[in-house]
Every structure is written in structure tokens, then in C-alpha cells.
N, C-alpha and C positions, 0 to 999 in steps of 0.2 A: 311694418310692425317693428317695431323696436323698444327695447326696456329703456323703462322709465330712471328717472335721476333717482340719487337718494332722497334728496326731502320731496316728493312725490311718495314715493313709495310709502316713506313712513307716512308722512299724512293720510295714505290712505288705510295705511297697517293700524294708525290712531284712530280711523274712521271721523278725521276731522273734515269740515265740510264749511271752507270762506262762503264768505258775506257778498263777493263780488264777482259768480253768478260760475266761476271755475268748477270743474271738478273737484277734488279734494287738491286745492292747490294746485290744476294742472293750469291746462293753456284754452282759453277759450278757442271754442269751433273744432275743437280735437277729438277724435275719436278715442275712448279707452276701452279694453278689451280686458278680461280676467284670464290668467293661462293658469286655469286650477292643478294641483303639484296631481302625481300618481301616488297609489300608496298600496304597499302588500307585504306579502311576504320576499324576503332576498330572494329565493328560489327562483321566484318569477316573478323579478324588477324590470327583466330589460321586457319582458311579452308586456306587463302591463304598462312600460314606460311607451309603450309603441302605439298600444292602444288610446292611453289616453292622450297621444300626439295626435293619431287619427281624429279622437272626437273631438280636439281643441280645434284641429284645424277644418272642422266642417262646422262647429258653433260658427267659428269665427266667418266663414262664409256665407253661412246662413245671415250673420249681423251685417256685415257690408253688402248684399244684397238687398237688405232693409232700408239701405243708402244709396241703393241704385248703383253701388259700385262691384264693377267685373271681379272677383278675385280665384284665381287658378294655383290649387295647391300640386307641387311636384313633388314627388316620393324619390327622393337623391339616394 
């Protein structure tokens, strides 16, 4: 996983969508994943920043086992 370029990003913040078969302007045969932001109160930015770390990274394994690929998340 790694973020995306600028003009990716925006094309997809534009929700533009090429004619020649890309994601919003990515790379054909590439997988793209959404890391939805956290949101709350200050109080409890970093519980819910952790949380929604948890559930990004089990969407996201739940999607690449949709593709038959292994993926093992480690809590550092």
C-alpha cells in the first residue's frame, strides 16, 4: 500500500473518471483502496484515530482476500 501521486489523487477528489479503462487516472491492473479519515471530538482523536486504523486495515483485508491475496496486518 502506498499513497497515491498528486494528479491521482485529485482526479479522484474531482471524481474524474478516463475514457481508457484506468481508475480515475491511475494505472491499469492496480488495485486502489480508500483510507476513510477519523473524525470526533479532540478529546478522543488519538482512541478514535486507532480505531479507525483497525477498521481500515481489516476492510482492506477483507478486499485483498477478495483477490486471493495473503495480507497480515501488525500492530507496531
Amino acid at each position: 500500500m502506498v499513497p497515491v501521486d498528486v494528479q491521482i489523487a485529485r482526479g479522484v477528489m474531482a471524481c474524474n473518471r478516463p475514457t481508457d479503462g484506468t481508475p480515475f487516472g491511475g494505472y491499469t491492473g492496480w488495485l486502489y483502496f480508500r483510507c476513510p479519515p477519523f473524525d470526533g471530538p479532540d478529546s478522543q482523536e488519538k482512541d478514535l484515530r486507532e480505531e479507525r486504523a483497525r477498521q481500515t486495515a481489516a476492510d482492506l483485508v477483507k478486499l485483498l482476500e477478495g483477490y486471493c491475496i495473503e495480507a497480515v496486518v501488525v500492530d507496531a
